[in-house]
C-alpha positions in Angstrom: 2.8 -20.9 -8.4 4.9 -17.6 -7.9 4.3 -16.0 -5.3 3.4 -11.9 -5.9 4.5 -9.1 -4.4 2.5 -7.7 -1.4 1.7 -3.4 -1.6 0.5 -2.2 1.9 -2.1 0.4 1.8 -3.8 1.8 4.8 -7.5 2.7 5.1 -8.4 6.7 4.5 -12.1 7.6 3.9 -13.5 5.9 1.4 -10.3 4.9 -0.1 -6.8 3.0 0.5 -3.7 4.9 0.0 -0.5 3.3 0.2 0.7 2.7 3.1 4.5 4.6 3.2 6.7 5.8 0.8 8.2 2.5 -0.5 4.6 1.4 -1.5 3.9 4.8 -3.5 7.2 4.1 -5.2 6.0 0.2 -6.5 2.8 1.5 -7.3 4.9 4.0 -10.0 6.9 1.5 -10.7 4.0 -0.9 -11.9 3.4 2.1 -14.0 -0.4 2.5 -12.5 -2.6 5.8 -12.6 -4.9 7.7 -10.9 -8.5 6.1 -11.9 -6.8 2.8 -13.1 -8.9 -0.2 -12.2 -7.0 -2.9 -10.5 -7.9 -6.6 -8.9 -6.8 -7.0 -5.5 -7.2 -9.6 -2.5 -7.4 -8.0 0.3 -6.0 -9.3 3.7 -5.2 -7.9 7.2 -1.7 -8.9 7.4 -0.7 -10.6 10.7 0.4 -8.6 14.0 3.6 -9.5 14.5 3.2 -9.2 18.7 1.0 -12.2 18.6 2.5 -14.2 15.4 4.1 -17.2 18.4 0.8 -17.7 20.2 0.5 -20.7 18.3 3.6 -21.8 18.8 3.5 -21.2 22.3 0.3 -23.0 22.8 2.2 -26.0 21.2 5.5 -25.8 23.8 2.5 -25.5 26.5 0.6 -28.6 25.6 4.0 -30.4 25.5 5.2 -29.4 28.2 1.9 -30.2 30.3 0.1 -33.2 28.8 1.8 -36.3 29.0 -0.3 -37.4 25.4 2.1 -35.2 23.8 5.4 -35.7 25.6 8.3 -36.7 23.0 7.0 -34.4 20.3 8.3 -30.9 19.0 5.8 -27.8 19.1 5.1 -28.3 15.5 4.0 -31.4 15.6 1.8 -31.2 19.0 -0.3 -28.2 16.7 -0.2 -30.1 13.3 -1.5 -33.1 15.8 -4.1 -30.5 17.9 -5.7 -29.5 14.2 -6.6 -32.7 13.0 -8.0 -33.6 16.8 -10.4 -30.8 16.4 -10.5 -30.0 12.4 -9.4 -27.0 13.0 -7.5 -25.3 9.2 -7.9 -28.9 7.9 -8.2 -30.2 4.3 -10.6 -33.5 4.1 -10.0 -36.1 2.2 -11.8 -38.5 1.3 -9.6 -42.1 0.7 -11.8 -45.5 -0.3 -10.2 -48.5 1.2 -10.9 -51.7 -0.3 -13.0 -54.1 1.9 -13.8 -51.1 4.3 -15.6 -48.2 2.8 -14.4 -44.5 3.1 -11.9 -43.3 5.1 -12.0 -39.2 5.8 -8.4 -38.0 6.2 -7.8 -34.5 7.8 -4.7 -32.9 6.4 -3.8 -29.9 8.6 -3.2 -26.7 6.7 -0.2 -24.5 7.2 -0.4 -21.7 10.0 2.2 -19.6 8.8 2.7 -16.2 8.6 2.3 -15.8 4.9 -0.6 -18.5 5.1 -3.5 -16.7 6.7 -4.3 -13.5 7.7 -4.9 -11.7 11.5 -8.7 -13.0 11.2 -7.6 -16.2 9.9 -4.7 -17.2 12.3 -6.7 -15.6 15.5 -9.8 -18.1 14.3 -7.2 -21.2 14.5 -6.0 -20.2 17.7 -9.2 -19.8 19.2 -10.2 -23.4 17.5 -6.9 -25.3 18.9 -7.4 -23.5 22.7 -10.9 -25.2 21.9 -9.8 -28.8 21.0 -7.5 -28.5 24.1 -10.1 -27.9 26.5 -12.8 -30.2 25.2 -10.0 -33.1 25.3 -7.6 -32.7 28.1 -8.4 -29.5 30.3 -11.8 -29.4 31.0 -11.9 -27.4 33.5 -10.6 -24.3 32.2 -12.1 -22.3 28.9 -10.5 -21.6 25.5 -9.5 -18.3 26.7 -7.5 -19.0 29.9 -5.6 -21.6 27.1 -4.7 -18.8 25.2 -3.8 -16.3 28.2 -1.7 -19.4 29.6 0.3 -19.7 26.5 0.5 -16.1 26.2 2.6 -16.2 29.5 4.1 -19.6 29.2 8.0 -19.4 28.7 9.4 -22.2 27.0 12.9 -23.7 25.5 
């Protein structure tokens, strides 16, 4: 599957226009006019400022639970998603002589993958895995603001 070019547009009233120069120019270049109709997904693409929370939450949870000690970031969060099906793919996988087996398959998080609404959603739904499992006593939200802070390798 190629992968298409993305043309930022900001909201006006009532309408998108594009977003700066650059974007005006690919829109000419695509050879589209005034009161052509076009398809187009629409996504809120992710801020930047908090594109490592996730990350972060995965050094934190290594670096503070001993159930994870030995792994790598990535793998802590891959390992967090299927703990509490959070961005998972199910599976379902019939093993002779024992019935049906549901495998979660964790989706990617990447910056390309999902957008702001998407990626703040898994966030929120990994803080919540780690409270429910191994912190307790704190809420999703001090999770978040404590990988927010945290400063790892």
């Amino acid at each position: 599957m190629t992968k298409r070019e993305r043309i930022y547009f900001r909201v006006d009233r009532g309408c998108l226009v594009p977003a700066d120069n650059y974007a005006a120019s690919r829109l000419r270049e695509r050879n589209y006019h005034v009161g052509d109709l076009l398809a187009a997904e629409l996504v809120k693409p992710r801020n930047p400022k908090f594109n490592r929370l996730v990350h972060r939450i995965g050094q934190l949870v290594v670096a503070n639970i001993e159930a994870f000690s030995g792994l790598d970031a990535h793998k802590a969060i891959k390992r967090l998603q299927i703990e509490g099906k959070v961005f998972c793919e199910e599976i379902g996988i019939h093993v002779p002589g024992y019935g049906m087996l549901i495998q979660f398959i964790p989706r990617s998080l990447s910056f390309e993958s999902l957008d702001e609404g998407e990626y703040q959603e898994a966030a929120r739904g990994i803080c919540r895995t780690i409270a429910e499992r191994y912190w307790p006593n704190l809420s999703e939200k001090q999770i978040a603001e404590m990988a927010e802070s945290f400063v790892g390798d």
